[in-house]
C-alpha positions in Angstrom: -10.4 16.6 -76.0 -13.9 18.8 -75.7 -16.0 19.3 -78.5 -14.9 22.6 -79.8 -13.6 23.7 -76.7 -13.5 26.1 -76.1 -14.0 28.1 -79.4 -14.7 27.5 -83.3 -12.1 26.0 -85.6 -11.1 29.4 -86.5 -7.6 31.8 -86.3 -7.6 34.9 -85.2 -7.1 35.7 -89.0 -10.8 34.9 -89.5 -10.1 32.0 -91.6 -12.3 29.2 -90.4 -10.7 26.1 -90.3 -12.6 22.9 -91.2 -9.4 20.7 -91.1 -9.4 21.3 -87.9 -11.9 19.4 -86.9 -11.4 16.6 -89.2 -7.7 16.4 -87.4 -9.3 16.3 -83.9 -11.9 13.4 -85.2 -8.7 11.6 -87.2 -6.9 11.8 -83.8 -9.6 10.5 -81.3 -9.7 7.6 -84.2 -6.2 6.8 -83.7 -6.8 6.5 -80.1 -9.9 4.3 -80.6 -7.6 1.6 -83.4 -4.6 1.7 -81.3 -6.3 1.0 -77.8 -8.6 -1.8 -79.2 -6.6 -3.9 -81.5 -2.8 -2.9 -80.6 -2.8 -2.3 -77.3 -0.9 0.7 -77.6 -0.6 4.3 -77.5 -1.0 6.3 -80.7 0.0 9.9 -79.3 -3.6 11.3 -80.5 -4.0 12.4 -77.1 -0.9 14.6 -77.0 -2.6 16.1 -80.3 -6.1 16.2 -78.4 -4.2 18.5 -75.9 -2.2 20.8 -78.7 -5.1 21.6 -80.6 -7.2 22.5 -77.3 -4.3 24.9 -76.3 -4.4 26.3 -80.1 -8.4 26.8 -79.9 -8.2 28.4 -76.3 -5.4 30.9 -77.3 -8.0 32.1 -80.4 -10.6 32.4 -78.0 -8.8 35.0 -75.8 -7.2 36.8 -78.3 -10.2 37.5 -80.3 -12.0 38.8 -76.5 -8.6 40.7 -76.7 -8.6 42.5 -80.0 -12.1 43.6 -79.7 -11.1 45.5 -76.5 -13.2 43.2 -74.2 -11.9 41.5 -70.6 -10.8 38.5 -70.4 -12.9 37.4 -67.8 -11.5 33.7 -66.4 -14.7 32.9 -64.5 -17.3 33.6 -67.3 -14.6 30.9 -69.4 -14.2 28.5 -66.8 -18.0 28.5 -66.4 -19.1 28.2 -69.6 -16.1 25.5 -70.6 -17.1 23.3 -67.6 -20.8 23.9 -68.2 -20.0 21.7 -71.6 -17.2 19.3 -69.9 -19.1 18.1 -67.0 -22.3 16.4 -68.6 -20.6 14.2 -70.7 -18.3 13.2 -68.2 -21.1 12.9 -65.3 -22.8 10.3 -67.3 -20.1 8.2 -68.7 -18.6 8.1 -65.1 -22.2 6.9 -63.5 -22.5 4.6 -66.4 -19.1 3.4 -65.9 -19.6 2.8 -62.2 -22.3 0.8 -63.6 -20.5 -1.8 -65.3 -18.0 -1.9 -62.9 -20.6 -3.3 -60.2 -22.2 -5.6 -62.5 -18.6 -7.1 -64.1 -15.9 -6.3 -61.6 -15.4 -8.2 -58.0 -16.2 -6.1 -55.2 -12.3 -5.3 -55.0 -12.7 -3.1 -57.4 -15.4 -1.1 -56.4 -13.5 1.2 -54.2 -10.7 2.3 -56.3 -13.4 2.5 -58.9 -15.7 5.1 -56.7 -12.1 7.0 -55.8 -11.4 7.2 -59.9 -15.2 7.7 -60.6 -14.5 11.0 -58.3 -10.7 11.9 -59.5 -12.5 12.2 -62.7 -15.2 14.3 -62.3 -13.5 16.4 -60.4 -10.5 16.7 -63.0 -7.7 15.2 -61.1 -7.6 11.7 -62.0 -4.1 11.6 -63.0 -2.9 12.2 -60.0 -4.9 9.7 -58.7 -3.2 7.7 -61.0 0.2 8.8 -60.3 -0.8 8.3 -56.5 -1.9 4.7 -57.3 1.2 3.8 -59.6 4.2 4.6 -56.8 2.0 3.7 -53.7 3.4 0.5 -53.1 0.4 -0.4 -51.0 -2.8 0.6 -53.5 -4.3 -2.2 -54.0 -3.7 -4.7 -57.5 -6.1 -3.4 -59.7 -5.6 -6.6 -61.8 -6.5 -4.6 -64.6 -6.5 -1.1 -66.4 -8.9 1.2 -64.2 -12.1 1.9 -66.5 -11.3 5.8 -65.7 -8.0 5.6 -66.5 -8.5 7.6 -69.5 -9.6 10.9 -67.4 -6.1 11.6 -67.0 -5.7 13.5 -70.2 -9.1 15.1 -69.5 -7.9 16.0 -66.1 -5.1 17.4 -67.3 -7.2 19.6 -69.9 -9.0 20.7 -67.3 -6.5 22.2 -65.0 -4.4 24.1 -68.2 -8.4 25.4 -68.7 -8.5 26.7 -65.2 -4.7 27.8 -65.0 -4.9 29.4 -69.0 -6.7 32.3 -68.4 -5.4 33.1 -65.3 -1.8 33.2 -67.1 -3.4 35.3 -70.3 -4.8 37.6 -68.1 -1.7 38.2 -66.2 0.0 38.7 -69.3 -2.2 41.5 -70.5 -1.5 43.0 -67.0 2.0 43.0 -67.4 1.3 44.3 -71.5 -0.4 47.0 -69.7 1.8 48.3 -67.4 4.9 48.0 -69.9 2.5 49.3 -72.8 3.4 47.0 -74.9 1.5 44.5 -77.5 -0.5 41.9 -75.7 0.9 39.4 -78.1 4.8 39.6 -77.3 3.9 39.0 -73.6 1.7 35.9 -74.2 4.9 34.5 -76.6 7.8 35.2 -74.2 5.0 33.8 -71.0 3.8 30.5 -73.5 8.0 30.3 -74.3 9.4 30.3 -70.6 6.2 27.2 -70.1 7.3 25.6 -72.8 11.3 25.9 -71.9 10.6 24.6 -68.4 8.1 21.8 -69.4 10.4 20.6 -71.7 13.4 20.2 -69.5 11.0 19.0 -66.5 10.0 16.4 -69.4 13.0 15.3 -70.1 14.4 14.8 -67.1 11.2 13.0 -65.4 10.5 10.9 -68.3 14.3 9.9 -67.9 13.9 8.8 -64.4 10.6 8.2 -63.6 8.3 7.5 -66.3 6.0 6.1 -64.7 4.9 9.3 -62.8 5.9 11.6 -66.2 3.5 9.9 -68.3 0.2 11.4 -66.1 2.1 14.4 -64.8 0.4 17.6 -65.6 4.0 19.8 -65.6 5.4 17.1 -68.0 2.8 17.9 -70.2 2.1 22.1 -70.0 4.8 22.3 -72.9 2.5 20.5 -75.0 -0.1 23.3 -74.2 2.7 25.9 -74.8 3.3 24.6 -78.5 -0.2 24.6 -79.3 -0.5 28.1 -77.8 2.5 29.3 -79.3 1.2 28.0 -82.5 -2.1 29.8 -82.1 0.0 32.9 -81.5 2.4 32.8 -84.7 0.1 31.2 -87.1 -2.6 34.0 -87.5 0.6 36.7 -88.3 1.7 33.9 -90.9 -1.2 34.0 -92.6 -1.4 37.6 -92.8 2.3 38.1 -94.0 1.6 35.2 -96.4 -1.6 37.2 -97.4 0.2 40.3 -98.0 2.4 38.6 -100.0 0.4 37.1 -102.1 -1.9 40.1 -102.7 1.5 42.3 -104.2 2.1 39.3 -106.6 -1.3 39.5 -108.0 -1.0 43.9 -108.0 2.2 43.1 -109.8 1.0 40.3 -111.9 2.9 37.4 -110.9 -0.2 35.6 -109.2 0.3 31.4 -109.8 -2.8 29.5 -109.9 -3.6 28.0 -107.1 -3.3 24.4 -108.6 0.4 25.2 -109.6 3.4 24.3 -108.6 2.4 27.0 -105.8 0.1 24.7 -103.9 1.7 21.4 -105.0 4.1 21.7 -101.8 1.9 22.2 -99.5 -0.2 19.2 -100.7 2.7 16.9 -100.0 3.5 18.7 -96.8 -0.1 17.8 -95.3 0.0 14.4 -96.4 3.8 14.3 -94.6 1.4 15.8 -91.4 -1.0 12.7 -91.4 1.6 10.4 -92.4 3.7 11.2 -89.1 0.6 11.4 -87.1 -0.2 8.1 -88.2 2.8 6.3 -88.0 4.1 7.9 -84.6 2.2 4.8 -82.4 3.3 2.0 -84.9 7.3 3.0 -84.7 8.0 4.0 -81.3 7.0 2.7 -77.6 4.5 6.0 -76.8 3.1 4.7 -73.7 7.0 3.8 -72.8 8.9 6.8 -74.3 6.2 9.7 -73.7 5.7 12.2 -73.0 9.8 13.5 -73.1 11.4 15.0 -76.5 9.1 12.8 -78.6 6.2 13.8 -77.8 7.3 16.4 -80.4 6.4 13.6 -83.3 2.9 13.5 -83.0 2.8 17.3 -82.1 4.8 18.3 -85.1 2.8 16.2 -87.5 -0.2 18.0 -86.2 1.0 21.7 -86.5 1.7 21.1 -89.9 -1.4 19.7 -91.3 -2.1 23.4 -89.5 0.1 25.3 -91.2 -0.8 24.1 -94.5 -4.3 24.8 -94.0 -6.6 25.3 -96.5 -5.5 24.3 -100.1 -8.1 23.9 -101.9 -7.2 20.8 -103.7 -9.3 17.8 -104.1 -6.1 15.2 -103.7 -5.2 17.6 -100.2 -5.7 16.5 -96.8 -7.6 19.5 -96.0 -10.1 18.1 -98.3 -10.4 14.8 -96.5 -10.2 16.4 -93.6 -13.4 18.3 -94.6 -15.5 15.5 -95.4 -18.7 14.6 -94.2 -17.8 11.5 -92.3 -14.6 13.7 -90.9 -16.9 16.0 -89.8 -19.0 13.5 -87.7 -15.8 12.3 -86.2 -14.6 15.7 -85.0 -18.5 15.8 -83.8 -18.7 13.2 -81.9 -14.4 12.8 -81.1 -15.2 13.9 -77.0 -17.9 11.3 -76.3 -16.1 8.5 -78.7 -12.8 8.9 -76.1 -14.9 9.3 -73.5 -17.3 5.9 -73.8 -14.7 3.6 -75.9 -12.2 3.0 -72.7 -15.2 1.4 -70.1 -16.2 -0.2 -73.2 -13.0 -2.0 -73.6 -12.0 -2.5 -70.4 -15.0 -4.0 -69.2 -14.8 -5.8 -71.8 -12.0 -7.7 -71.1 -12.3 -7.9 -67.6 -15.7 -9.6 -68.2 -14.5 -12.1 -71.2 -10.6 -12.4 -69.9 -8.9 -11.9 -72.8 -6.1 -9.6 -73.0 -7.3 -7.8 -75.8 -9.7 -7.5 -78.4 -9.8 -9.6 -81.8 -10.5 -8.8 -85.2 -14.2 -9.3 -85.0 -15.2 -8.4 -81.4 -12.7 -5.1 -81.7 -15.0 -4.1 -84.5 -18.1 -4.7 -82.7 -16.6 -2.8 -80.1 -15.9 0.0 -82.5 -18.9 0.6 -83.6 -21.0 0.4 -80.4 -18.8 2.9 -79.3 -19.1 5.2 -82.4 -22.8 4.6 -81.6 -22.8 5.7 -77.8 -20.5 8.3 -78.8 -23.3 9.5 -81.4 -26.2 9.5 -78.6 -24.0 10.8 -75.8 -23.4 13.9 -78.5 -26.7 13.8 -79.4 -28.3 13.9 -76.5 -26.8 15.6 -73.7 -23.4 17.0 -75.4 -24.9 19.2 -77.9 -28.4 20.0 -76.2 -26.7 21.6 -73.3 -23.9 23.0 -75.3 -26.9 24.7 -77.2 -29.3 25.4 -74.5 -30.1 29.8 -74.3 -30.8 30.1 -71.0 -27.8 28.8 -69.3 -25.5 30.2 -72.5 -26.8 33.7 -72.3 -25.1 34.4 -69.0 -21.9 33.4 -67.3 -23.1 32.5 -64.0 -25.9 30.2 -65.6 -23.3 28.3 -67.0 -21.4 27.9 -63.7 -24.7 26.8 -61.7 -25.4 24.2 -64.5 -22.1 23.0 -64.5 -21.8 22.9 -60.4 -25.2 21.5 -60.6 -23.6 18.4 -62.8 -21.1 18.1 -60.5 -23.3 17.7 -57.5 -25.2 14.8 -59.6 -22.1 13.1 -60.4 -20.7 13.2 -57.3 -23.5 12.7 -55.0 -24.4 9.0 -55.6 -20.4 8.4 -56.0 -19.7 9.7 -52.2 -23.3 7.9 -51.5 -21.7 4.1 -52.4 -18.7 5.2 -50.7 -20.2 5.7 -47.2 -22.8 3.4 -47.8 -19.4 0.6 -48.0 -18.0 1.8 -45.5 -21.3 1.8 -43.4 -21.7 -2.3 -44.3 -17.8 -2.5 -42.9 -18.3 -0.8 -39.9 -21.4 -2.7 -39.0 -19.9 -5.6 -38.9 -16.9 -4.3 -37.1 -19.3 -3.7 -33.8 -19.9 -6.9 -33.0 -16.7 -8.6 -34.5 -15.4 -9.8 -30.9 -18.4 -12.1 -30.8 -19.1 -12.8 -34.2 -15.3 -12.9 -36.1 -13.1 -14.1 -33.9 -10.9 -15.1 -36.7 -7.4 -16.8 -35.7 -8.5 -17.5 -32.2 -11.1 -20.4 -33.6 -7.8 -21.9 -34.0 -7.2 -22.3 -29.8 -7.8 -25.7 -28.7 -10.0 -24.2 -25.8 -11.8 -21.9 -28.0 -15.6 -22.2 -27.6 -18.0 -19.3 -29.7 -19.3 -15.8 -27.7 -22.5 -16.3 -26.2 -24.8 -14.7 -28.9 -22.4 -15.0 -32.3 -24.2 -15.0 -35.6 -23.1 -17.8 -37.3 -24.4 -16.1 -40.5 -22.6 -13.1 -39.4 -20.6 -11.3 -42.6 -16.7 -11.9 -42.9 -14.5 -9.0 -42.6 -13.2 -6.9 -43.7 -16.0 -6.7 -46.7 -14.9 -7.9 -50.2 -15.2 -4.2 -51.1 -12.4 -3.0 -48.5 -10.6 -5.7 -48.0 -7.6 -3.8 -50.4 -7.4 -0.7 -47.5 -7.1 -3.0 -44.6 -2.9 -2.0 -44.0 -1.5 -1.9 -40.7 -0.1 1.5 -39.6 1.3 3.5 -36.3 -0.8 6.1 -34.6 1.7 9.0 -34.6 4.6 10.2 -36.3 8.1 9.4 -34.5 8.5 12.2 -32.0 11.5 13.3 -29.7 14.4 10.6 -28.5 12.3 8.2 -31.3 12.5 10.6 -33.8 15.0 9.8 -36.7 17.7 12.2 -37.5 20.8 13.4 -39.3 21.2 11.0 -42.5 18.3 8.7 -41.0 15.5 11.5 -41.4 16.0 11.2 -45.9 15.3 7.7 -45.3 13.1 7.2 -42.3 11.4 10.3 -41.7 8.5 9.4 -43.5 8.4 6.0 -42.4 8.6 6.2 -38.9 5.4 5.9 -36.8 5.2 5.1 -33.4 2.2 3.5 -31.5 2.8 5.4 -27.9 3.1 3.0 -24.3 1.8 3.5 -21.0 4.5 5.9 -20.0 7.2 7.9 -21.3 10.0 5.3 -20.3 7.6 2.5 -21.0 10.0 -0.4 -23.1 10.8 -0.1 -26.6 9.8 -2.7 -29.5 10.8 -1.9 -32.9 9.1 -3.6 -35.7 11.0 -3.4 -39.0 11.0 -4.7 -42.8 8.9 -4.5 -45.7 5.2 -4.9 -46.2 4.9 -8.2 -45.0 6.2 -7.5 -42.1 4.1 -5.0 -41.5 0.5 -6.5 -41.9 2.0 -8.9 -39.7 2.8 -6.8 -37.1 -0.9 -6.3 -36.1 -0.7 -9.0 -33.8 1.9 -7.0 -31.9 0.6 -4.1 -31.9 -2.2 -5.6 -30.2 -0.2 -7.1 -27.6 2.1 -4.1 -26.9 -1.1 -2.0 -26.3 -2.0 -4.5 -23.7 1.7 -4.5 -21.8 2.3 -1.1 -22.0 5.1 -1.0 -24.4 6.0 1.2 -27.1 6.1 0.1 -30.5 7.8 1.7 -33.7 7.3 0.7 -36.6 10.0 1.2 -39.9 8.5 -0.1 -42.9 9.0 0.4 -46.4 6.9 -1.6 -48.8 9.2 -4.2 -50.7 12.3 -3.7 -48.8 13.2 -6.6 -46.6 15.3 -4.9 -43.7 18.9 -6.7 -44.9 21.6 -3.9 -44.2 24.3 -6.1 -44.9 23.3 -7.6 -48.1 22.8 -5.3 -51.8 18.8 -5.8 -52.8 18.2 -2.6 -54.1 20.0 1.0 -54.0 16.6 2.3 -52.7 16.2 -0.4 -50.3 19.6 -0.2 -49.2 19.4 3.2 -48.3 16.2 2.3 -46.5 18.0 -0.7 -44.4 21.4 1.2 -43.7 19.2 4.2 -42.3 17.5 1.6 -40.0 20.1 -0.3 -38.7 21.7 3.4 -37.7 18.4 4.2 -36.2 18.3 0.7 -34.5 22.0 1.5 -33.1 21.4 5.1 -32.2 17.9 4.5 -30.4 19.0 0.8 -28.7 15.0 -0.5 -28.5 14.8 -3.3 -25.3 13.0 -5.4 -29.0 13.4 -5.9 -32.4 10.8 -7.8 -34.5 12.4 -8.2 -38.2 12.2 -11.0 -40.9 14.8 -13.6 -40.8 13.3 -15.8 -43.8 12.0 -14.8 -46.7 9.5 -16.5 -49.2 10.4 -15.5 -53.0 7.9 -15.5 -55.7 9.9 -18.4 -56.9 8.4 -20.6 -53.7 11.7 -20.8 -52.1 11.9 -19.9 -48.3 15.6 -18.8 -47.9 17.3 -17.0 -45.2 17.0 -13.3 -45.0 20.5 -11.7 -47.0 23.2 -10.6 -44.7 20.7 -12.2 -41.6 23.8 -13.8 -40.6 25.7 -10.6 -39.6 23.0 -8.5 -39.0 21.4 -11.0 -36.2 24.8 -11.3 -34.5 25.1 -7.5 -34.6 21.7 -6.9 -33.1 21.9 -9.7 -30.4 25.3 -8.3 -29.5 24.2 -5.4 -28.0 21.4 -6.6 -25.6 18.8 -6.4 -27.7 16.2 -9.1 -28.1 15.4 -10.4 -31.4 11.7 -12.1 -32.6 12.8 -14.0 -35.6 9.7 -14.0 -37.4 9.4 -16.2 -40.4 8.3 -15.8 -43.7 4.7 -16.4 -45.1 3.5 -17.9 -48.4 2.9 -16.1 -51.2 0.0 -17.0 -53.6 -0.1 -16.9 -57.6 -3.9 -16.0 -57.5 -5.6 -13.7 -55.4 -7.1 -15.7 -52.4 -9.4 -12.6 -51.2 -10.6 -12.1 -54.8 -11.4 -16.3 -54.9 -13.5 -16.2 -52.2 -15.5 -12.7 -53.0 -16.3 -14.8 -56.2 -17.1 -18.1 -54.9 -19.5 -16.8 -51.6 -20.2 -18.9 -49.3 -18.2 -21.3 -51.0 -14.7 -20.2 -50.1 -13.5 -23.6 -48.8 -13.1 -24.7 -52.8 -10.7 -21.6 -52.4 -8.3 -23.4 -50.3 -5.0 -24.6 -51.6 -1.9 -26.8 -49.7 0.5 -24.9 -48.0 4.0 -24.6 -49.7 6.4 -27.8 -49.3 9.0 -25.3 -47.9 7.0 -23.7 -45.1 6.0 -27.8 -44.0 9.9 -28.1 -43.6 13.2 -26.9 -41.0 13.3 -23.4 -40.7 16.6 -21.9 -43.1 17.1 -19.7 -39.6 17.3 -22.5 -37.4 21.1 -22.8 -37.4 21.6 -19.4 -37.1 18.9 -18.8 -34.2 20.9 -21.8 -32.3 24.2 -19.4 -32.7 22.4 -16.4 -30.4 20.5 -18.7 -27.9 17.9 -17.0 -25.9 18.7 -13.7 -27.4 16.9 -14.6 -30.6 13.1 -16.1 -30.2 11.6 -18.0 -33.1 8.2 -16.9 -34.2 6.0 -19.2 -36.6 2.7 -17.3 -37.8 2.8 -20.2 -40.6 0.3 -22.3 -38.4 -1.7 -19.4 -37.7 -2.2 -18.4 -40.8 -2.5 -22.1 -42.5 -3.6 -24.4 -40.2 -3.0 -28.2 -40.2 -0.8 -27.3 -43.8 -4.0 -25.9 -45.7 -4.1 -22.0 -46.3 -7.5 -21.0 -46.4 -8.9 -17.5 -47.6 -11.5 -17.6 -44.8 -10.8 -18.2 -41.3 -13.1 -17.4 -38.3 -15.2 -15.3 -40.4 -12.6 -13.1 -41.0 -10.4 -12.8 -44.5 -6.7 -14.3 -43.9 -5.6 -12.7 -46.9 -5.2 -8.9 -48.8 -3.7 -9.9 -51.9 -1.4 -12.8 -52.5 1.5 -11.3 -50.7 0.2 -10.1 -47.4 -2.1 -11.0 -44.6 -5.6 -8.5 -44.0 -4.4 -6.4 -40.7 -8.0 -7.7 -39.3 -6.8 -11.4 -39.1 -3.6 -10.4 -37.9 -4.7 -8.4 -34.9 -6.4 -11.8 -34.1 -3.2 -13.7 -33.9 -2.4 -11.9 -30.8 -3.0 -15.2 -28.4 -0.8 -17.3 -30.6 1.8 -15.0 -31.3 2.1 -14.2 -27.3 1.9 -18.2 -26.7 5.0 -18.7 -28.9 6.6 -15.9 -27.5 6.3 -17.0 -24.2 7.3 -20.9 -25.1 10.6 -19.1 -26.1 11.1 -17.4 -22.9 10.2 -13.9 -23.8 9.1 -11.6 -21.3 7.1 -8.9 -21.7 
């Protein structure tokens, strides 16, 4: 993905190799057409990563043969030294438009992925993002979402040498050829890759797409590749050179080179074609990943024919040769462009005309980024003529980047914690809603809401502590629950149990009774698992049947005095049912002494209330919408509650949370709403007065 990274288009057979770098441009430009105008995946990339693998193998082996040592740290310095630039300012730039386009809901994850990328890890920010249940909606591709492949480059450039160098160890010690070792060490990658591939992209593609051990193999073909092809050549050489001693020699426009022509264009052909035939984003990057990769290695392996109608030749031209120059900043700068793009115009993709326009600004930037910081510090003497000058200009680049990234980070965080010191006066949120309430002495009526636009995404509800000794979970419940279970510790030892349990709903909820066990003394555990409804005796999901059979033997084992579950639901359909299997598991629950707090469901939204108001301001009240026709009706639980009597008390936070039948993003001056699914944990904590009234009304006791 680096230009010319980290070495010349060049084999170890001296042979320089200007196809090369027309196949690296050609790739990069599949990336570009496929991303704008298809909204696809062309498998470029996975030929960005094989050719980088090939070039880094060449590299060391040519250190190698000339007797020298290998030396990781002088490589990683001087590869980074011409990595981080580039990246630096794209990501600043990108951070950019994300604060002039993007609502301030964005601006977190965008500082995390801003630093993911700079630092080279970004896909497993990505892969962190993508199975955490509770990131927050990105409603949208991330503008850094490209920086996985580079992160993934990154780390084979750090982890390369130090595998080549143990191989010439081991080549060493067993005096034998450096060569063998590196093929058997690149072969057991490759083997293991490939299976690990298989299998993840099988059952969890989602994560195999960014995973850095789904993709090594890749690495280990172009390696491999780098390895074998140079002894090819020679062999093929020789050959050639005791037909000519013999007198056999064909001309090289014969029926000699013919093949190989048509074996080249077969290369570009496949390469081409890979993104328009198969699902690449859907299918990579298991066994056919091999497509793209294979197209690639032999437009390699043909090399250099010499033939005007070859692919080499193409390959070779001028306009190819800008492409290659310019292919790190053009995938670099063309994915912001894009995505900002969209996100600011809200289309799904690009047209014809705009695509085109898009094209070419970014073959533009691409040319200046090259142009001006790319190939000046690539070039510059002073910090090339030694090793460690390259690793003081590259940490130096990383200190720029990073600095004004963790800077708007704090500097968030800073505005959210300002207004958190004087939130009991000035956001009193749900209690406004008390029919005695009357405003703190001193309250800013001007005062900000919280949490800020900017956080309002990380404001989940969690326990203090990991589950710890009779709470702990254990035997069959610990797969399940172990993770899960947090505990927020009472006033004593034998202070009463409450167990909160369900999905994620549930727990934002739950704030309010956090706050008011704190207050009594109780214990409160909390089992949540983020869209698993806690229904043991009803089939939702295998995963979230595991998760609700594990509960309910927790919830039998441990016999809490409480249990606060979900005995509604609200579906995205805007239906409110009963909870499935509520009517056995209530009875079940009840029948052993334990009392119930039916709580029922919330709305859910179609658009984003907490995104409304950060766009509208001050004017959040045109942000309000009617509260479902469901929640205005019966509860579906009121039969069965009847069934328990007093073991069962009804709790309503459907008033709270949408007063007089109007569901507001802005209450008290704090935000009611996350997303459309949950409540903030800030407005819930201030439900604590109404929650405890309508526990009381019910005749619970704390």
């Amino acid at each position: 993905m680096s230009p010319d990274v980290p070495g010349t288009a060049a084999t170890h057979a001296g042979r320089f190799r200007p196809e090369l770098h027309g196949l690296r441009g050609l790739a990069i430009g599949l990336v570009v057409l496929y991303h704008v105008w298809f909204d696809r995946v062309s498998g470029g990339v996975d030929v960005f990563l094989f050719i980088s693998s090939f070039l880094l193998v060449g590299t060391f082996l040519r250190v190698i043969d000339r007797g020298g040592a290998t030396r990781p740290l002088a490589y990683w310095a001087r590869t980074f030294k011409r990595l981080l630039p580039p990246t630096a300012v794209v990501s600043l730039a990108t951070l950019a438009g994300v604060w002039l386009i993007l609502p301030p809901q964005r601006w977190m994850p965008a500082l995390t992925d801003a630093a993911g990328s700079l630092l080279h890890v970004q896909n497993w920010v990505l892969i962190r993002r993508g199975v955490d249940y509770y990131a927050a909606d990105a409603a949208g591709p991330s503008p850094f979402q490209h920086f996985w492949s580079l992160s993934i480059q990154g780390q084979v450039f750090l982890a390369w040498p130090l595998l080549i160098a143990l191989a010439v160890v081991v080549a060493r010690l067993l005096r034998r050829p450096v060569r063998p070792v590196l093929a058997v060490a690149f072969a057991a990658v490759l083997v293991a890759s490939f299976a690990w591939s298989v299998h993840s992209t099988a059952t969890q593609q989602q994560i195999a797409y960014f995973d850095t051990f789904t993709r090594l193999w890749e690495f280990a073909a172009g390696s491999l590749l780098g390895l074998l092809l140079p002894w090819w050549e020679s062999r093929s050489a020789a050959r050639r050179d005791r037909r000519y001693r013999r007198g056999r020699r064909r001309a090289r426009t014969g029926a000699a080179v013919a093949p190989r022509v048509v074996a080249g264009w077969l290369g570009i052909a496949g390469l081409v074609s890979c993104g328009l035939l198969i699902d690449v984003q859907g299918a990579f990057p298991g066994w056919i990943a091999a497509w793209p990769l294979a197209a690639a290695a032999l437009v390699l392996i043909v090399g250099t024919t010499g033939h005007r109608l070859s692919v080499d030749h193409l390959l070779a031209t001028g306009p190819a040769k800008v492409l290659g120059d310019i292919s790190y900043a053009l995938y670099l700068v063309h994915w912001p462009l894009l995505t900002l793009y969209l996100a600011h115009t809200g289309k799904p993709r690009a047209g014809l005309l705009d695509g085109l326009v898009l094209i070419l600004v970014s073959l533009a930037i691409a040319w200046l980024l090259t142009s001006l910081v790319d190939t000046p510090i690539r070039r510059w003497p002073w910090a090339g003529a030694r090793a460690r000058r390259s690793g003081l200009v590259a940490m130096a680049t990383l200190v720029i980047g990073l600095a004004p990234v963790i800077g708007a980070q704090q500097y968030l965080l800073a505005g959210q914690r300002a207004a958190e010191t004087q939130a009991v006066a000035d956001n009193p949120g749900a209690r406004v809603l008390e029919t005695d309430y009357e405003p703190a002495p001193g309250a800013d009526p001007s005062a900000a809401v919280i949490p800020t636009a900017a956080l309002v995404g990380e404001d989940w509800v969690s326990g203090e502590e990991e589950c710890s000794g009779q709470l702990a979970p254990r035997g069959s419940e610990t797969e399940q629950l172990g993770a899960l279970c947090r505990v927020v510790p009472g006033a004593s030892a034998d202070a009463p149990v409450i167990v909160s349990v369900g999905d994620s709903r549930m727990e934002q909820f739950s704030a309010s009774l956090i706050e008011l066990a704190q207050r009594e003394g109780w214990t409160l555990v909390t089992l949540w698992k983020g869209g698993c409804t806690f229904a043991p005796d009803a089939e939702i999901s295998p995963d979230c049947d595991a998760f609700s059979r594990a509960a309910a033997d927790y919830l039998d084992r441990v016999d809490p005095d409480t249990v606060a579950l979900a005995t509604t639901t609200f579906g995205h359909d805007g239906a409110e049912t009963l909870t499935p299997g509520m009517d056995t598991t209530l009875p079940t629950i009840t029948g052993r002494g334990t009392t119930v707090l039916a709580v029922r469901a919330l709305p859910r939204f179609e658009d984003d209330p907490a995104g409304c108001a950060a766009e509208h301001g001050a004017d959040a009240a045109s942000c309000e919408v009617p509260l479902p026709a469901p929640l205005t009706e019966s509860r579906p639980d009121a039969e069965l509650l009847s069934t328990v009597g007093e073991a069962a008390v009804p709790v309503d936070p459907v008033p709270l949370v949408c007063p007089n039948g109007t569901c507001s993003p802005v209450i008290g001056k704090v935000m009611v709403f996350l997303d459309g699914d949950h409540l903030t944990g800030t407005y819930a904590a201030t439900m604590q007065d109404g929650v405890d009234a309508q526990l009381a009304a019910g005749g619970f006791t704390w």
